[in-house]
C-alpha positions as CSV (number, residue, x, y, z in Angstrom):
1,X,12.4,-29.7,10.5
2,X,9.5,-27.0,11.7
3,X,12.8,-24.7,12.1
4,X,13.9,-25.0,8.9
5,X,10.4,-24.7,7.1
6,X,9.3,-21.2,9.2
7,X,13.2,-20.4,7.9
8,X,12.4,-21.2,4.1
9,X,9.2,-19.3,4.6
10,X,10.5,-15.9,5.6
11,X,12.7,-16.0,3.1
12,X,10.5,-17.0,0.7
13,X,8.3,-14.1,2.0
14,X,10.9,-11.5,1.7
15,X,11.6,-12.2,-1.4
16,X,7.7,-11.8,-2.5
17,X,8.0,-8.4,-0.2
18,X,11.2,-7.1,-1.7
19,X,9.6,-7.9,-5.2
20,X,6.5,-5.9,-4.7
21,X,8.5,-2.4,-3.3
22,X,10.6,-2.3,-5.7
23,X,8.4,-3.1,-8.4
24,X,5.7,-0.5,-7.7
25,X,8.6,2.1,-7.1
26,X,11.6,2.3,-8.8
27,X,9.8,-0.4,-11.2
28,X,7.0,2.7,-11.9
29,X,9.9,4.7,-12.4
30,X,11.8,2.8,-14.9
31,X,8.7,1.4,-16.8
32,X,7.6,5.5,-17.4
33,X,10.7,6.1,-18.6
34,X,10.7,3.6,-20.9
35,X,7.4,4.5,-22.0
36,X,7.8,8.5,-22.5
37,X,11.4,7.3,-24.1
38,X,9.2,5.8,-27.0
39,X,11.6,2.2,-26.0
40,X,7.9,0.4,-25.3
41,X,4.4,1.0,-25.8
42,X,1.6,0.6,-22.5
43,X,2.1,-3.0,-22.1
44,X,0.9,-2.6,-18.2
45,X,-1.7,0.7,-18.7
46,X,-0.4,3.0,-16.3
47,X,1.3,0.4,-14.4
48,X,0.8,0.9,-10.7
49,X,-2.8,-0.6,-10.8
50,X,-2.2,-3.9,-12.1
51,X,1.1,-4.4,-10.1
52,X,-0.6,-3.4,-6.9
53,X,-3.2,-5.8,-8.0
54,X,-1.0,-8.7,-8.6
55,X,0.5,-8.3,-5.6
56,X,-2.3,-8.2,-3.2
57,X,-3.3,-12.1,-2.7
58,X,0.4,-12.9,-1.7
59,X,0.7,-9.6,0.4
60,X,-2.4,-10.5,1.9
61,X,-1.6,-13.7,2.8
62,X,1.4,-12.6,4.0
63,X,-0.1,-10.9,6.7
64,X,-2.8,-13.3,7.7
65,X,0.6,-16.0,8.3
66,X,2.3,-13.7,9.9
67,X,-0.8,-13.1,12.3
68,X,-1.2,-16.4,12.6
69,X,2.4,-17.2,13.5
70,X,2.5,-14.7,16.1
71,X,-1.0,-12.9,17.3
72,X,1.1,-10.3,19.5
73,X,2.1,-8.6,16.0
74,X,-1.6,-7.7,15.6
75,X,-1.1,-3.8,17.0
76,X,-3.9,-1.4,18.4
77,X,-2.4,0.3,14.5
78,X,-3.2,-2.7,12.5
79,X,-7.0,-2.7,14.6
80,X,-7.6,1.1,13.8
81,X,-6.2,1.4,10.0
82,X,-8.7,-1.9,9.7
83,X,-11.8,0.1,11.1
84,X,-10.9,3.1,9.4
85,X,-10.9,0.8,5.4
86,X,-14.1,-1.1,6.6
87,X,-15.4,2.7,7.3
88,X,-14.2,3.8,4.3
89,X,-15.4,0.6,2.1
90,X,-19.0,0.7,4.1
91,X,-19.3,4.8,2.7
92,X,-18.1,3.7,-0.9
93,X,-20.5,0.8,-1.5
94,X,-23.7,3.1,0.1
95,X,-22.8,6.3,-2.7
96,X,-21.9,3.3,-5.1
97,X,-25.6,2.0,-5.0
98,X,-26.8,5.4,-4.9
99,X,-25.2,6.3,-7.8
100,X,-21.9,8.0,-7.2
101,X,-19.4,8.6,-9.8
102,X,-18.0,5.4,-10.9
103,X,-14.3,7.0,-11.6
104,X,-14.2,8.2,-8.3
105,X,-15.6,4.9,-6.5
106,X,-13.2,2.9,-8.4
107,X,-10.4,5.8,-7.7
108,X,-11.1,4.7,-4.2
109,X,-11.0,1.3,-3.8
110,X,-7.7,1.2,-5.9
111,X,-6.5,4.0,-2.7
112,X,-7.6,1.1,-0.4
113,X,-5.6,-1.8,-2.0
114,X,-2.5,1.0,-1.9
115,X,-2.8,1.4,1.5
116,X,-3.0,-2.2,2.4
117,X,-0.1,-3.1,0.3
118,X,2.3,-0.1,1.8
119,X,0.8,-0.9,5.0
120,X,2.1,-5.1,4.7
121,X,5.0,-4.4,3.3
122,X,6.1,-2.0,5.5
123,X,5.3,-3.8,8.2
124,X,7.4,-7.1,7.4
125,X,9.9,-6.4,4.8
126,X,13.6,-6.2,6.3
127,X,14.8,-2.7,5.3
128,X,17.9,-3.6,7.0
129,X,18.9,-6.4,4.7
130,X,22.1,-6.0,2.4
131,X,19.8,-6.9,0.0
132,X,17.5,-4.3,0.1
133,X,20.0,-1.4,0.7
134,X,22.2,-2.8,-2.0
135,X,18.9,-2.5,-4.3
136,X,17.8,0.4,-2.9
137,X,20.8,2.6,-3.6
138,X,20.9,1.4,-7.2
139,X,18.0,2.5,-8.0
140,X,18.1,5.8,-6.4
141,X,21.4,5.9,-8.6
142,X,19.7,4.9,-11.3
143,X,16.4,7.1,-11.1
144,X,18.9,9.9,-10.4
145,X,20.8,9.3,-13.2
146,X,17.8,8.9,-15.7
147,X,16.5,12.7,-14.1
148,X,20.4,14.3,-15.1
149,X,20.2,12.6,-18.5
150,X,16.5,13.6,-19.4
151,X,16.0,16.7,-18.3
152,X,16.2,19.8,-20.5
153,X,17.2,23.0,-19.1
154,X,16.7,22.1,-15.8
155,X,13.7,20.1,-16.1
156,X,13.1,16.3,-16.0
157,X,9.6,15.7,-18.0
158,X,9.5,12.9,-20.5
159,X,6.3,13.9,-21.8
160,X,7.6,17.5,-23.4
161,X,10.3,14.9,-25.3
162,X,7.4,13.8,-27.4
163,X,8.2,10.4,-28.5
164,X,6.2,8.4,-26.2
165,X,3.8,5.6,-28.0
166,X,0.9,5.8,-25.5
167,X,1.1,9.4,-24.1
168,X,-2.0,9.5,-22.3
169,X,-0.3,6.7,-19.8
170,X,2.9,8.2,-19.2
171,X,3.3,9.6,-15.7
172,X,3.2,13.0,-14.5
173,X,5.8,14.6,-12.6
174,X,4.2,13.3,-9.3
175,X,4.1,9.9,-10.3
176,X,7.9,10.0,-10.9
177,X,8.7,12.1,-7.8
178,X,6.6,10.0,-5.5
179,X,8.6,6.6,-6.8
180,X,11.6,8.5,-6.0
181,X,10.4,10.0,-2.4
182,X,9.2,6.6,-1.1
183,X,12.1,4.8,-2.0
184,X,14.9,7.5,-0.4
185,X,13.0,7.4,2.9
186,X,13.1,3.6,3.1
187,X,16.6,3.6,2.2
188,X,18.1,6.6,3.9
189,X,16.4,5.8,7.2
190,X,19.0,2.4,7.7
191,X,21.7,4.5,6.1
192,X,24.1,4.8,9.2
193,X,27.5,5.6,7.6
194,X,27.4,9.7,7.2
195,X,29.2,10.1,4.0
196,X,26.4,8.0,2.1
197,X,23.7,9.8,4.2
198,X,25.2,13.0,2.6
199,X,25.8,11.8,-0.7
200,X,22.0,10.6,-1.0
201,X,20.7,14.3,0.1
202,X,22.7,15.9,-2.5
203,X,21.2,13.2,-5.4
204,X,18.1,13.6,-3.7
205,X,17.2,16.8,-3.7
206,X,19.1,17.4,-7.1
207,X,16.6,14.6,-8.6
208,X,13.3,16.0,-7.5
209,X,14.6,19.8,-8.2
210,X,14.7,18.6,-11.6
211,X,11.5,17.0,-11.4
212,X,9.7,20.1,-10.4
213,X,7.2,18.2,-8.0
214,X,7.6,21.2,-5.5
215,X,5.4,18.7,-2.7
216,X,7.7,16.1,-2.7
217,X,11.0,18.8,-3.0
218,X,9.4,20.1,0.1
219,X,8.6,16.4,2.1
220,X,12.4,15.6,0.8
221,X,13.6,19.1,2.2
222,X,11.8,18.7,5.3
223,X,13.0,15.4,6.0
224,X,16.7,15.5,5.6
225,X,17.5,17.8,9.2
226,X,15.2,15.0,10.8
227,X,16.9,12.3,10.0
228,X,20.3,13.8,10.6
229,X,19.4,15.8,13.4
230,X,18.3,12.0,15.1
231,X,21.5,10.4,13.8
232,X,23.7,13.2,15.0
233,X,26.2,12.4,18.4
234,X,26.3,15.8,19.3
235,X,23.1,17.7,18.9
236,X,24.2,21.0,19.9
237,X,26.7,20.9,16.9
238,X,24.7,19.8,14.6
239,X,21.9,22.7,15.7
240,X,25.4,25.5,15.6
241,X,26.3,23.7,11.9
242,X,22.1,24.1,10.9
243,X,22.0,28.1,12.2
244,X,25.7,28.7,10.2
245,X,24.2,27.3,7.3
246,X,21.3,29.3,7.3
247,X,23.0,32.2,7.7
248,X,25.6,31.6,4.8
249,X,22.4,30.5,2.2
250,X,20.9,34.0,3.4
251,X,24.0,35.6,2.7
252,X,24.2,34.1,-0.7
253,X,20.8,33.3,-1.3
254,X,20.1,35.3,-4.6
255,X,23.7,34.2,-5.7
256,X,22.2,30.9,-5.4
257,X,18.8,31.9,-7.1
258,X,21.1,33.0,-10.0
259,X,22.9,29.4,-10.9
260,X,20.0,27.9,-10.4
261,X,17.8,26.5,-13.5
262,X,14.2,27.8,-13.6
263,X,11.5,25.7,-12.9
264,X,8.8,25.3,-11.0
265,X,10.3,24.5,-7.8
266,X,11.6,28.3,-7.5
267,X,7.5,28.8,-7.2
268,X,8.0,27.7,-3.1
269,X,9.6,31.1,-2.8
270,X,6.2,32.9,-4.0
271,X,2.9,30.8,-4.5
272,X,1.2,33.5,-5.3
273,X,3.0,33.4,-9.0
274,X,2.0,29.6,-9.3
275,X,-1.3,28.9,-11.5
276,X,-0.9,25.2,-9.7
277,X,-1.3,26.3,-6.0
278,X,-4.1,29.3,-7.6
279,X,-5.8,26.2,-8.6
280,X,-5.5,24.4,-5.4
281,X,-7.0,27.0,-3.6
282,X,-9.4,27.0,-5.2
283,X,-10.9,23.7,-5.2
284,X,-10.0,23.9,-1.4
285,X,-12.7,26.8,-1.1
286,X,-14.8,24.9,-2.7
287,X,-14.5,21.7,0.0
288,X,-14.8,24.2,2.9
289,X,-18.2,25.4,0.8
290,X,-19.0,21.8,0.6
291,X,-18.0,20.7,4.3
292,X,-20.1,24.1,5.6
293,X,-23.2,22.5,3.7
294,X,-23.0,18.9,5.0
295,X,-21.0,19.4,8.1
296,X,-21.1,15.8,9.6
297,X,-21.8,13.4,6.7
298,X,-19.5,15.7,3.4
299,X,-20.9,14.8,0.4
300,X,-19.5,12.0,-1.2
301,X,-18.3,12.6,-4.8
302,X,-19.8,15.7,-4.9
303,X,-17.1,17.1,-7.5
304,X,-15.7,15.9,-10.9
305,X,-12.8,13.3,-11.0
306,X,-9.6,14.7,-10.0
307,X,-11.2,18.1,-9.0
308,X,-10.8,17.1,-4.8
309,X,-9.4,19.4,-2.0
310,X,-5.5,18.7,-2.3
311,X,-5.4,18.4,1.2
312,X,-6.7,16.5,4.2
313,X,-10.1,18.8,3.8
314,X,-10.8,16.2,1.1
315,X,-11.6,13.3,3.9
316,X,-13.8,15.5,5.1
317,X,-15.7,15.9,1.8
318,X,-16.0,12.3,1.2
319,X,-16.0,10.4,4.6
320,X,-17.6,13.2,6.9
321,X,-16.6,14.7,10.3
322,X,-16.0,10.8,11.1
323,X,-13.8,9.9,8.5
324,X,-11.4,13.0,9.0
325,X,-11.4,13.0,12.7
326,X,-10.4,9.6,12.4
327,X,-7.8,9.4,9.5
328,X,-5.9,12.2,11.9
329,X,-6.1,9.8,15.1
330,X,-4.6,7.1,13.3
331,X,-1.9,8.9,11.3
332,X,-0.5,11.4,14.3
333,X,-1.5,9.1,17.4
334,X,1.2,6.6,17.0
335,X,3.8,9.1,16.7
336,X,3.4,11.3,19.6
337,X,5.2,8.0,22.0
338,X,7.5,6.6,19.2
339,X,9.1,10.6,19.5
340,X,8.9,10.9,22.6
341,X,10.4,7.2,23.3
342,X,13.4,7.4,20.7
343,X,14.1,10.5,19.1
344,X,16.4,11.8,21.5
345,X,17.6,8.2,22.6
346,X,21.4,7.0,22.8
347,X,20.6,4.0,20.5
348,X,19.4,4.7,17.2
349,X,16.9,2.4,15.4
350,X,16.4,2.6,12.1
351,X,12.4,1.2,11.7
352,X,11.7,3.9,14.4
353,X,13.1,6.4,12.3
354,X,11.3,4.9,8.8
355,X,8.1,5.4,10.3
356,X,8.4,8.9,12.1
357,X,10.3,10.3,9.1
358,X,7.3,9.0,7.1
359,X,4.8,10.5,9.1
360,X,6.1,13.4,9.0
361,X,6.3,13.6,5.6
362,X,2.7,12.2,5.4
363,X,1.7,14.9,7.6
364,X,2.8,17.9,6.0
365,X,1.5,16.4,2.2
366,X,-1.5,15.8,3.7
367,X,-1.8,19.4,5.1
368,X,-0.5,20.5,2.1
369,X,-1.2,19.3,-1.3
370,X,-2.4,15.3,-1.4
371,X,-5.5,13.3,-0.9
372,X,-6.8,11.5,1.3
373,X,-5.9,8.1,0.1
374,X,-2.3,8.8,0.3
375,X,-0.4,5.5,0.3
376,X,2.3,7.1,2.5
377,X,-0.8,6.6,5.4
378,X,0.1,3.0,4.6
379,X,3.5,3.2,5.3
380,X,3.4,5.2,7.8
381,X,0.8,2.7,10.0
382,X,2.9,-0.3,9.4
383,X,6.6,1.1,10.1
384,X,4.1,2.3,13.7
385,X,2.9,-1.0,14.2
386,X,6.3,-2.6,13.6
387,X,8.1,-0.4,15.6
388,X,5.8,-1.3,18.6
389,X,5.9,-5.0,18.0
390,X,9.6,-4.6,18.2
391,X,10.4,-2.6,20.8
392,X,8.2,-5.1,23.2
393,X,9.1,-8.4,21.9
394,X,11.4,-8.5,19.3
395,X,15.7,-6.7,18.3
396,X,14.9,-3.3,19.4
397,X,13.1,-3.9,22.8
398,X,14.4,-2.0,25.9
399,X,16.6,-3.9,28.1
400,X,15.1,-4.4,31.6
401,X,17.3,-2.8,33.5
402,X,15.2,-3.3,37.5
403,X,17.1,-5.7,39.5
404,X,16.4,-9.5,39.3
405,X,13.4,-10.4,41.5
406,X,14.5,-12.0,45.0
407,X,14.4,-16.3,44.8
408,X,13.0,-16.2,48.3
409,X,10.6,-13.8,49.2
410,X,11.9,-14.7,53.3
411,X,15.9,-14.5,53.5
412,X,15.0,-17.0,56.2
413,X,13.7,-19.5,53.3
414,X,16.8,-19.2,51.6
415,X,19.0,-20.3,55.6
416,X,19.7,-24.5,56.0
């Protein structure tokens, strides 16, 4: 009977967890396009907010039952992302009471709840179900297919289209791209069978080309010779295939430039024509001014809303020397053993491969253009701590392979 209840219960849990990913990621995506396609009005403001809210009692408690169930899934990870958001929540509520900018102090406790949802359901919700590859591959097909049909000369952006109801919450580029980004890692990482692998790059970066979000083009970009360079037999082929290809784009590269549409994307080849990263560097200056005034403790909300440091510099504005060092120590820590434990194993693993391919990703964003509160951190964390859990206790554990231990510690015992 206690068998069968635990059994209802995990699948009454994934169910809740499968709900919740694809509701505040391909669900964003569809609900925008709906929205800047004029089909509905705001009914859910700018959606992600309220769906991350409705979902954070039964993620929550998700958690605590599963921690409950089995303490040994409770991680040095889970320990340190939890001091780092009671860090983070015990600087918010000091600036709050003296007076910080409430759009920013709301701004990032919303970045909390979207850490703590990515970081639950990474940890606990089965990638590796038919289910949620079955899912997951729709919807990339379908996001992919809503980019082709929307986009107008070579650019996917609902807003330009102009027959949205409520246009001040439709998405921006990012919004879509990041739906779409999230959802091919989770997929692409338990995505064994080569042809599909390939056939998801291709709609991949095709998608987010047209969606001109030149971060997460990059992150997508970055990612793909990981992953294939970890699924690959024979990685001295696959390194000979990777140099041949470079050497054929290079040949052909402004053959390539020619056929391709122009958008903003083409700005990766020279930043310095891009108002966007002129922009960014500028309001990184202006952290590094801010950071050489108030070295240890930043200065919280010290800028207008949306006006941060695109970068990991932005931590350091808000949270201190403290709050930086430690968002680094919990985001590359864990993934210095998980690389140097699997990457170049003979078995492949596919929530090892979720979680490094996401902090990688999370890495380079971080250096690169997001904030701070990036929910990949989440994700990241809880594919770690889940990989840990299961290579100690759970399916993708290392076999013991020492010799049994001796019955008798005397041969002589073991004599009539």
């Amino acid at each position: 009977m206690t068998s069968a209840r635990s059994l209802k219960a995990a699948r009454r849990d994934q169910r809740i967890l499968l709900a919740a990913f694809f509701m505040l990621f391909p669900g964003f995506f569809f609900y925008h396009t709906l929205l800047g396609t004029g089909l509905t009005g705001a009914f859910l403001g700018g959606y992600f907010a309220p769906v991350s809210l409705m979902f954070a009692l039964p993620l929550g408690l998700i958690y605590l039952k599963r921690m409950q169930r089995d303490p040994r899934r409770f991680h040095a990870v889970d320990l340190h992302l939890c001091l780092f958001l009671i860090y983070f929540v015990a600087v918010i509520l000091v600036n709050a009471a003296a007076g910080a900018n409430r759009t920013i102090v709301s701004n990032h406790m919303l970045g909390i709840l979207f850490i703590f949802n990515m970081f639950v359901i990474a940890s606990f919700l089965d990638f590796d179900s038919v289910p949620f590859r079955v899912v997951g591959v729709l919807s990339l097909a379908g996001m992919g297919a809503i980019a082709l049909s929307y986009s107008v000369d070579g650019v996917f952006y609902l807003g330009a289209m102009g027959i949205a109801k409520d246009t001040d919450a439709l998405a921006t580029y990012q919004g879509f791209a990041r739906s779409y980004l999230i959802t091919f890692l989770a997929v692409i990482a338990f995505t064994r069978w080569l042809p599909l692998r390939l056939l998801l790059h291709a709609m991949g970066a095709t998608t987010l080309f047209l969606n001109t979000a030149r971060s997460e083009f990059a992150a997508l970009m970055f990612a793909i010779p990981i992953i294939e360079f970890y699924y690959s037999r024979h990685k001295l082929h696959f390194l000979l295939c990777g140099i041949i290809l470079f050497f054929v784009i290079h040949l052909y590269f402004d053959r390539i430039l020619a056929a391709l549409p122009a958008n903003r994307i083409l700005e990766l080849l020279d930043l310095s024509q891009s108002t966007s990263a002129s922009k960014r560097h500028h309001l990184t200056v202006h952290a590094v001014q801010t950071i050489l005034a108030h070295p240890l403790l930043g200065d919280y909300a010290s800028y207008k809303p949306g006006y941060y440091s695109h970068n990991v510099l932005s931590a350091w504005v808000d949270l201190g020397f403290f709050g930086i060092a430690y968002l680094i120590l919990i985001t590359v820590v864990p993934i210095v053993p998980m690389f140097i434990r699997e990457y170049f194993a003979p078995r492949h693993c596919g929530i090892f491969l979720l979680g490094f391919s996401m902090a990688c990703v999370t890495v380079l964003l971080l250096l690169t253009s997001h904030y701070f509160t990036d929910m990949l951190i989440g994700a990241t964390l809880g594919a770690s701590s889940r990989y840990f859990y299961e290579r100690k206790y759970a399916k993708n554990r290392t076999p013991d392979l020492r010799p049994p231990a001796s019955r008798h510690p005397d041969l002589r015992q073991a004599m009539p």
